[in-house]
Backbone bond lengths (Angstrom), bond angles and torsions (degrees), N, CA, C in turn:
res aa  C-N    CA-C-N  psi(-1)  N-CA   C-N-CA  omega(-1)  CA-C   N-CA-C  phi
1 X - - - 1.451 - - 1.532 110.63 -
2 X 1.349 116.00 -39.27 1.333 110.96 -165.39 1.934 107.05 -79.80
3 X 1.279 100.79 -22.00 1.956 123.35 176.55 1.784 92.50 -60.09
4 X 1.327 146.86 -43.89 1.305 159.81 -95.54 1.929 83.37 -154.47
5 X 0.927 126.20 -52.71 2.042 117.93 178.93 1.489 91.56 -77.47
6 X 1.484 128.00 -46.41 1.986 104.89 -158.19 1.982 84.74 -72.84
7 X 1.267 116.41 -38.98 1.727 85.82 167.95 1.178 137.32 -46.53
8 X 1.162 101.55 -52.03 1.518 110.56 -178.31 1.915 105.29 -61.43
9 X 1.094 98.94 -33.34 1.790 94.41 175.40 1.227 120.26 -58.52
10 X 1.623 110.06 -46.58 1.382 114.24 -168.37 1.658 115.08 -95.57
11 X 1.907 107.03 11.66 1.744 108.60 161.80 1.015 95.29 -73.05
12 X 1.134 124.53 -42.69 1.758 129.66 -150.41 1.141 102.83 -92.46
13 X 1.188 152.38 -36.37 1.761 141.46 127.02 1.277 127.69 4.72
14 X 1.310 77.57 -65.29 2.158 99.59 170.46 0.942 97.73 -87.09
15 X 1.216 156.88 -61.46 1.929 139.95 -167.18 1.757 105.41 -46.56
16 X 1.492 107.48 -46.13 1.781 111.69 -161.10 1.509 96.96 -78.34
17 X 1.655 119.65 -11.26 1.638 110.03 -166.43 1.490 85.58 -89.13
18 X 1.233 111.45 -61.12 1.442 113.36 -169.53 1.654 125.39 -50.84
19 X 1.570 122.09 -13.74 0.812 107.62 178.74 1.705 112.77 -108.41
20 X 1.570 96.70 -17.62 2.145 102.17 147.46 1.264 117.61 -45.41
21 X 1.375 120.38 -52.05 1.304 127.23 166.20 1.695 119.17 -40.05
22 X 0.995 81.47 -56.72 2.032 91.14 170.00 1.323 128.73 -32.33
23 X 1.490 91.25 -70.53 1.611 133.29 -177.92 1.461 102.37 -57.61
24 X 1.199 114.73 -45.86 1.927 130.79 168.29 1.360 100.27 -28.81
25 X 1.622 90.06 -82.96 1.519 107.93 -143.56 1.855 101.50 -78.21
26 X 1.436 109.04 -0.78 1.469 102.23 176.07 1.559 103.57 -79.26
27 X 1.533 107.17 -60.89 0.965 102.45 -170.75 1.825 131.65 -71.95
28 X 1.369 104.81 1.01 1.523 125.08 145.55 1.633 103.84 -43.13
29 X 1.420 105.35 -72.80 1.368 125.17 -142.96 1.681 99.20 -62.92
30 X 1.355 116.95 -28.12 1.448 122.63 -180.00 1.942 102.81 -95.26
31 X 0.664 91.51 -12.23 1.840 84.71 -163.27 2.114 91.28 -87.06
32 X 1.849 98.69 -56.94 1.379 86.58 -151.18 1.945 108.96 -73.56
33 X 1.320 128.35 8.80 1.571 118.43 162.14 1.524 93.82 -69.78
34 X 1.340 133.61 -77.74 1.295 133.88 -156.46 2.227 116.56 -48.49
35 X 1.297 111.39 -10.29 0.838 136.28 -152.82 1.384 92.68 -100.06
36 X 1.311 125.22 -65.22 1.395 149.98 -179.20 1.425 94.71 -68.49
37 X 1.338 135.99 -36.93 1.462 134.88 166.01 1.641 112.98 -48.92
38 X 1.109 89.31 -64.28 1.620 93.28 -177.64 1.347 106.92 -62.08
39 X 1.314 132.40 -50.18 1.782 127.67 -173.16 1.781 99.01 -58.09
40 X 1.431 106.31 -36.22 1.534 96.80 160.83 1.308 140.63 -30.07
41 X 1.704 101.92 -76.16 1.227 126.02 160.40 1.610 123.84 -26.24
42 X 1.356 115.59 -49.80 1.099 121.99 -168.94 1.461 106.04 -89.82
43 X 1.067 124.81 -18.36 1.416 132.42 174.58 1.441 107.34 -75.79
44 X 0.941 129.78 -53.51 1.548 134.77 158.70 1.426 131.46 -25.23
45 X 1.535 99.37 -53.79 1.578 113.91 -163.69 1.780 86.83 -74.04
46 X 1.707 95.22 -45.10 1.747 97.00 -160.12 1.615 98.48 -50.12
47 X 1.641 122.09 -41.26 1.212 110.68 -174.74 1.275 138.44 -74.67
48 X 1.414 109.34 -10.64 1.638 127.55 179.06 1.582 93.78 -93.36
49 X 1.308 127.26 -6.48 1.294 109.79 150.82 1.474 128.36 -82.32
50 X 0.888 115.76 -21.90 1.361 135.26 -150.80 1.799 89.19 -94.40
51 X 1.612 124.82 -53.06 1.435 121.96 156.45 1.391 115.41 -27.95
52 X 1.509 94.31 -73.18 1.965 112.25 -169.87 2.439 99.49 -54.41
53 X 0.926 112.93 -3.32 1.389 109.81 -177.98 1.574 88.05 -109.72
54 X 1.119 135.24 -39.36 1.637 137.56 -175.07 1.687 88.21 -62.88
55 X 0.936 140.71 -69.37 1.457 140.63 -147.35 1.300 102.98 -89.65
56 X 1.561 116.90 -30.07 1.965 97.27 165.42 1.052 117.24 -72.61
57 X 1.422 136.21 -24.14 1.457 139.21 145.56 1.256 135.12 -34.63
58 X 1.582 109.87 -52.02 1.661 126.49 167.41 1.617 93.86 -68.61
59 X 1.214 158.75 -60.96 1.371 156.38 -127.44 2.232 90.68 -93.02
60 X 1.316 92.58 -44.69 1.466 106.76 -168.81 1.697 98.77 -57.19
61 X 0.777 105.73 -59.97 1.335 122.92 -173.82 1.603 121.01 -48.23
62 X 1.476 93.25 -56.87 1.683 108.89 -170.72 1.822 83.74 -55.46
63 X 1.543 113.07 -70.25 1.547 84.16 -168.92 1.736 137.60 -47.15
64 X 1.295 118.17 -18.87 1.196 132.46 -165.78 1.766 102.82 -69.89
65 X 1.220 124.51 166.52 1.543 108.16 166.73 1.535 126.91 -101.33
66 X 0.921 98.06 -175.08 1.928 105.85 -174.23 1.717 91.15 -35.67
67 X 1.378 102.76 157.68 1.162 160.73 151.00 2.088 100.41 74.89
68 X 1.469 111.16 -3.79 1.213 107.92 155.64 1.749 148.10 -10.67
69 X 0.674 132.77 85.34 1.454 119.92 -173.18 1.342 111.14 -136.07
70 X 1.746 106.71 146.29 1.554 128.54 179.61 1.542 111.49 -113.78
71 X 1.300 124.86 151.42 1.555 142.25 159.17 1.327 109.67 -88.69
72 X 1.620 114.09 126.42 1.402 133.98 177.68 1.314 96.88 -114.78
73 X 1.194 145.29 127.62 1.824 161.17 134.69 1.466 96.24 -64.26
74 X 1.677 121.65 120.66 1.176 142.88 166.30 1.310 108.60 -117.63
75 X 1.230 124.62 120.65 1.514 120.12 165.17 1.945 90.71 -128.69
76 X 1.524 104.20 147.10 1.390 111.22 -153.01 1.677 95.43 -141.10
77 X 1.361 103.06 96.06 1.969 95.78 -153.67 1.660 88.39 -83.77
78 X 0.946 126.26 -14.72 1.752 138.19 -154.95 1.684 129.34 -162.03
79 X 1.196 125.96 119.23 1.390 106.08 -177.82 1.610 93.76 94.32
80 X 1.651 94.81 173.96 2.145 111.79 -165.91 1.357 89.04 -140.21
81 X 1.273 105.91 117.03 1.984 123.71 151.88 1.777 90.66 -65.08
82 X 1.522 107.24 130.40 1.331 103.87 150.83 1.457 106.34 -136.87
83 X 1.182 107.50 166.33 1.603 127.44 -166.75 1.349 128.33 -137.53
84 X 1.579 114.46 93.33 1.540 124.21 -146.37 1.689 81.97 -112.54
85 X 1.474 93.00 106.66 1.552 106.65 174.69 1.507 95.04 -97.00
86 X 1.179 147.77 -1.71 1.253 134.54 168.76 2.113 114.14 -98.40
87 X 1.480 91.08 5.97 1.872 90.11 168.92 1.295 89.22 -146.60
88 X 1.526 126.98 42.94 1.388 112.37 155.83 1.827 118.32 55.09
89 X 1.427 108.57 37.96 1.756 103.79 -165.99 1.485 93.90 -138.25
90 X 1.255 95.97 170.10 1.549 125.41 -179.25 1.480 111.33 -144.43
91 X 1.399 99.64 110.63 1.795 103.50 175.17 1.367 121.67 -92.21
92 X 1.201 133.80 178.34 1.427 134.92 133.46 1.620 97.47 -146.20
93 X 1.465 109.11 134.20 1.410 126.36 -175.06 1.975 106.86 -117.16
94 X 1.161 94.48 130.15 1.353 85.45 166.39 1.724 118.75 -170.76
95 X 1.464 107.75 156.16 1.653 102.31 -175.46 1.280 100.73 -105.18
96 X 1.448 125.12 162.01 1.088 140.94 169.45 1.299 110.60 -166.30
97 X 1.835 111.51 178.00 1.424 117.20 155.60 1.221 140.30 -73.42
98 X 1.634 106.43 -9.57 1.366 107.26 -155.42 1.837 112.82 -124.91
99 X 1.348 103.70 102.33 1.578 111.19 -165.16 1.481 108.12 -61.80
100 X 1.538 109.61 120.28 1.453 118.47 -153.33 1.921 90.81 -98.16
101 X 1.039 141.94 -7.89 1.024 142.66 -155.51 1.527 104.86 179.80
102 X 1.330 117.76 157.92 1.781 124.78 173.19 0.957 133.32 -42.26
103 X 1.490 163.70 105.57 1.493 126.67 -136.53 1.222 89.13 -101.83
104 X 1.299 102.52 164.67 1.799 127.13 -163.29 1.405 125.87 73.39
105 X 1.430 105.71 -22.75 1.564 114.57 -173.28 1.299 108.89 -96.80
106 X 1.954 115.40 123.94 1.605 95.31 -172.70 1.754 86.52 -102.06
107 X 1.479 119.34 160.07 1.271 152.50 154.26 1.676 108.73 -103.63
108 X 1.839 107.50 157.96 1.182 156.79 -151.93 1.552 109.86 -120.28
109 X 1.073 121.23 73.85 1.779 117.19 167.37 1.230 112.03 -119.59
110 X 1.352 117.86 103.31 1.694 121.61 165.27 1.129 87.18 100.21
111 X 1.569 168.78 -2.25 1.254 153.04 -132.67 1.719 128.46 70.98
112 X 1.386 95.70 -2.58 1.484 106.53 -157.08 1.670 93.76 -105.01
113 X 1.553 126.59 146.53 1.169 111.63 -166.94 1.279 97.83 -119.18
114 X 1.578 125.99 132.37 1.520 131.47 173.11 1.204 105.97 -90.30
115 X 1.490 122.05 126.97 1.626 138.25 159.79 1.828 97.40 -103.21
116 X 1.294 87.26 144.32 1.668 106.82 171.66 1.757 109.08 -123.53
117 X 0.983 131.75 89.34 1.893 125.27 169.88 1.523 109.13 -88.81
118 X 1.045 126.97 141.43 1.123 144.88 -152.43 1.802 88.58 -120.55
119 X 1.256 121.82 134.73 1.757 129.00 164.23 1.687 110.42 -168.34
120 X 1.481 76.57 90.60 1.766 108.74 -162.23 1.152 116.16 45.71
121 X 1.912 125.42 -110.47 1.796 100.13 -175.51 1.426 112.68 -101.57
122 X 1.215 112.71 26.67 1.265 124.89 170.73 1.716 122.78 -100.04
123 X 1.245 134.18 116.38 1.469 136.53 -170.44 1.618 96.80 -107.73
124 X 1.770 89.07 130.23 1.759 94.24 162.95 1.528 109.91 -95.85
125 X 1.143 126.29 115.73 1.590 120.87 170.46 1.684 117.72 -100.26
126 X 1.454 123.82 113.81 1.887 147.30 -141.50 1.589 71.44 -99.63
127 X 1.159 143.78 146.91 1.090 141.63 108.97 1.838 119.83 -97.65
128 X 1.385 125.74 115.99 1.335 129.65 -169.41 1.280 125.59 -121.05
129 X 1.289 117.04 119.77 1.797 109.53 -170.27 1.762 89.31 -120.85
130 X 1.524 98.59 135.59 2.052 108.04 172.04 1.074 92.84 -117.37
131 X 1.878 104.88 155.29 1.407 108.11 -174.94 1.815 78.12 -120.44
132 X 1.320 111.69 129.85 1.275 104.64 168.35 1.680 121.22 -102.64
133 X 1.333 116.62 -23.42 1.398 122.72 163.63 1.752 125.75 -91.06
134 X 1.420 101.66 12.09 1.548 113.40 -165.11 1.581 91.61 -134.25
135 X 1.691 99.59 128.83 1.684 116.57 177.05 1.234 92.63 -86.08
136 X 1.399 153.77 112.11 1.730 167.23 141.46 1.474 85.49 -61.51
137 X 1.512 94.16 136.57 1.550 136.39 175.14 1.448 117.32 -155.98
138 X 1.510 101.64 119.18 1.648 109.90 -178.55 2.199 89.25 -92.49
139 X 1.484 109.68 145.53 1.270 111.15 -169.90 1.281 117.78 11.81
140 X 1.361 100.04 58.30 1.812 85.95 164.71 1.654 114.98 96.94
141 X 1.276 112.29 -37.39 1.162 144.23 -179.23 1.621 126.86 -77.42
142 X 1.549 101.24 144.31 1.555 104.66 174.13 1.815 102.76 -123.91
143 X 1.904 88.39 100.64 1.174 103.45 177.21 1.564 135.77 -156.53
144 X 0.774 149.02 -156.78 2.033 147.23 153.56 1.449 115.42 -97.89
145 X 1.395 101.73 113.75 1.510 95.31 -173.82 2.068 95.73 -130.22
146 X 0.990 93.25 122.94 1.429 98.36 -170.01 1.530 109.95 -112.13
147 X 1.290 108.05 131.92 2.037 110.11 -169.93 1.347 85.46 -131.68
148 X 1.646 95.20 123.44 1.403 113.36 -168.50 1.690 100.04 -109.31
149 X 1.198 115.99 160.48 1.319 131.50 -155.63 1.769 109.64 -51.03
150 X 1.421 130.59 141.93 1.383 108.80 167.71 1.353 109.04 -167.97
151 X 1.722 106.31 -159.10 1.483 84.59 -163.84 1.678 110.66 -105.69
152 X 1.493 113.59 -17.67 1.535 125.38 -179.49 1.713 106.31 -88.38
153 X 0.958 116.09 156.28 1.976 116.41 -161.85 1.902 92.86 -83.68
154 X 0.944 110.65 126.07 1.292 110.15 136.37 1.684 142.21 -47.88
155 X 1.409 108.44 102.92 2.047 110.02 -178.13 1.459 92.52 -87.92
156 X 1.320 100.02 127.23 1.464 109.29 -171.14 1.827 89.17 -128.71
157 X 1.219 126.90 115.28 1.440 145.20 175.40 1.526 118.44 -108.53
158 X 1.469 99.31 107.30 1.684 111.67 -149.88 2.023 74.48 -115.98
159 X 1.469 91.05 147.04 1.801 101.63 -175.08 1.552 105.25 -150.67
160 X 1.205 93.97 149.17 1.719 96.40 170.07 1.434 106.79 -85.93
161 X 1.577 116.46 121.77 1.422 98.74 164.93 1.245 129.51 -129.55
162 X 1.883 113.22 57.36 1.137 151.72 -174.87 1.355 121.84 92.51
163 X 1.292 128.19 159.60 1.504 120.82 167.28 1.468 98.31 61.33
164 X 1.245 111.08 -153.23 1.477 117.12 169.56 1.263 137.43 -132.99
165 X 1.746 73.53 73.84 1.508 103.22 179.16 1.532 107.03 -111.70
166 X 1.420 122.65 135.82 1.155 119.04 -151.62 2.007 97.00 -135.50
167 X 1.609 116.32 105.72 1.809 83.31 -175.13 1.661 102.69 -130.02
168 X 1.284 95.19 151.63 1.352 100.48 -169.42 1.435 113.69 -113.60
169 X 1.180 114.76 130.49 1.797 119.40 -171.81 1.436 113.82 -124.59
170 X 0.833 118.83 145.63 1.467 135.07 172.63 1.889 103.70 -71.12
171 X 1.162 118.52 142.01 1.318 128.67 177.52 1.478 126.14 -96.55
């Protein structure tokens, strides 16, 4: 009889672990999307700042004269800055969970235009700045230069280099 209770103790050991286990991994399963939403969120805003500091730099600059130049610190925890010196633009691309805006509908903040695409529970959020009176040049160059997410900052050295020509180099 007494061989017959430490069984019975140690089903119920295993029944109460296994169903902690449960309770775990449910409430994992609900907590960590919303979680990853929010680290979203904040990744976003940080990067539409990080644009709006790229373009007071480019704006700063263009007025200043030849041979001028400023230091930009980029750190890019998520998502690709790209830099289309041959259409005069400035991107930031990125996926996440967390729909920063309406999807399909782009909006206007600061000059900079927010796209939202929707592809199922995943959101692409475009952030895009055009320079339409400013020739953009990555080294010198008319090209796509894409800086993909990481962990050391990007020195990004944006210069006047006369007229309005504006080029931006990596350091």
């Amino acid at each position: 009889m007494l061989s017959k209770k430490k069984g019975q103790v140690w089903i119920e050991t295993v029944t109460y672990t296994m169903i902690a286990f449960v309770l775990i991994a449910l409430v994992i399963g609900f907590a960590r999307p919303k979680i990853e939403e929010i680290q979203d969120q904040a990744i976003i805003e940080q990067s539409l700042k990080i644009i709006k500091e790229m373009d007071l730099k480019i704006q700063e600059i263009s007025e200043t004269g030849e041979g001028n130049k400023r230091k930009v610190e980029l750190t890019i925890k998520k998502g690709e800055l790209r830099i289309d010196s041959s259409n005069d633009t400035l991107f930031f691309i990125m996926e996440g969970r967390y729909m920063y805006s309406q999807p399909g509908q782009s909006y206007m903040d600061g000059g900079i235009n927010i796209t939202t695409t929707e592809q199922g529970k995943v959101y692409t959020i475009t952030f895009e700045k055009k320079y339409e009176n400013l020739d953009l040049k990555f080294s010198n160059e008319e090209e796509l230069k894409k800086l993909p997410r990481g962990t050391t900052p990007y020195e990004l050295f944006i210069s006047n280099e006369g007229g309005d020509v504006i080029n931006l180099q990596l350091g």
